[in-house]
Steps between C-alpha positions, in 0.01 A plus 500: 500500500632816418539775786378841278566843711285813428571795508207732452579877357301847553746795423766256404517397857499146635147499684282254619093543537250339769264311285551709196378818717673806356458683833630215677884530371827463644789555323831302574782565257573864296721281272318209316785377372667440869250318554525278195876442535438359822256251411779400215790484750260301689477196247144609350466480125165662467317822555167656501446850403206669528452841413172649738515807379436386139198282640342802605597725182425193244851573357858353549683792727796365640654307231843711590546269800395194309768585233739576795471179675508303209822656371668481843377160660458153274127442667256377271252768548087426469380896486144581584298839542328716216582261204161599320654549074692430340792776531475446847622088468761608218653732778467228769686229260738756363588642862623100620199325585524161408073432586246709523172509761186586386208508652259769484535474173441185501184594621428806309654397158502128447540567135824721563622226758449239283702647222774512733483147570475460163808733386723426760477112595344409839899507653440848529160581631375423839159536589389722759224308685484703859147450658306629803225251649633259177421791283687644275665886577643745265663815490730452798207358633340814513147339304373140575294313254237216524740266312624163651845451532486162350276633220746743391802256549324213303420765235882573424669148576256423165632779305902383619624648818716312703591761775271656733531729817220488739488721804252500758432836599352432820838333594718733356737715695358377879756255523219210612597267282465388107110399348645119491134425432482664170825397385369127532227589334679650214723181519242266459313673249766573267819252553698613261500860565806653660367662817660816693330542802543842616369681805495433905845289524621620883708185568747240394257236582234652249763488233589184592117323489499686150814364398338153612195575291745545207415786371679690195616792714387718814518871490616670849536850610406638813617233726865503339448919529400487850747228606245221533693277278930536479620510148735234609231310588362446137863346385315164551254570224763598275 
């Protein structure tokens, strides 16, 4: 299973959000790229970037960092936040992403999403699938919608993906633990999808039942930010 850090950028500043609440932000590192070096030094391969303020705007905003990172670290970068046209993925790519996250659009534009599948192979598109009550929410989970999880997951694994990310927003950011329940759901549902649970990790142990559940990767943040988890801790995942 792969260990995937986050960092999460407003301002170009290495942030992190309580449930996706704007108001409800703390910000931990000036210097994103710190902050990526260390999870490199510490043995991690991955890294999940997700731009919040282009969420909210519907635009890519801090491709800078995204291009910085990339050209300073050897992570293989999945970048997420206010990919909603076209431009907006060419800059992601072109900046050093090697996948891209979409979800809203997803949502919003399943025509325009599926293109991308289409154009770009499914190594290089994850699905956003984050979900409140099982539901799906959008624009940095700013809107819910009445659609199933499931139903929108099944919907894509048909058209091709193979990569999905699916946060639960009522776990994320409290620290009380991953949604193990819908990542066995997902699991069972869809076999050969490559999973990323993201959202609630506050302990080695929940990494570690994960890991048992053999997922494709984990996303954490917070707990690693607020010293919850060591980053020489994780070397046993790597």
């Amino acid at each position: 299973m792969y260990i995937i850090p986050a960092i999460d950028l407003i301002e170009g500043k290495a942030v992190r959000l309580t449930q996706g609440d704007y108001n409800q932000k703390k910000e931990y590192n000036a210097r994103p790229l710190e902050v990526a070096q260390q999870f490199e030094d510490a043995g991690l391969t991955r890294l999940h970037l997700v731009d919040l303020d282009g969420a909210k705007q519907k635009r890519v905003i801090n491709w800078k960092v995204l291009e910085l990172i990339a050209a300073k670290t050897g992570l293989h970068i999945d970048f997420g936040g206010g990919v909603q046209s076209e431009e907006d993925l060419r800059i992601v790519f072109e900046s050093g992403a090697k996948q891209v996250t979409g979800g809203s659009i997803a949502v919003k534009n399943p025509e325009l999403f599926e293109e991308w599948l289409k154009q770009y192979g499914p190594e290089a598109i994850i699905l956003g699938a984050d979900a409140k009550d099982e539901k799906i929410a959008v624009s940095g989970w700013e809107e819910s919608t009445e659609m199933w999880v499931y139903d929108f997951v099944e919907k894509y694994v048909e058209k091709g993906i193979q990569y999905v990310i699916s946060t639960d927003v009522a776990k994320d950011g409290l620290l009380q633990g991953p949604s193990f329940e819908l990542y066995r759901n997902l699991q069972d549902q869809f076999p050969k999808l490559n999973i990323i649970a993201s959202g609630g990790v506050s302990t080695l142990a929940d990494l570690e039942t994960l890991a048992d559940m053999q997922l494709y990767g984990t996303i954490v943040g917070k707990a690693i930010y607020e010293g919850r988890i060591k980053l020489e801790e994780l070397r046993q995942f790597v």
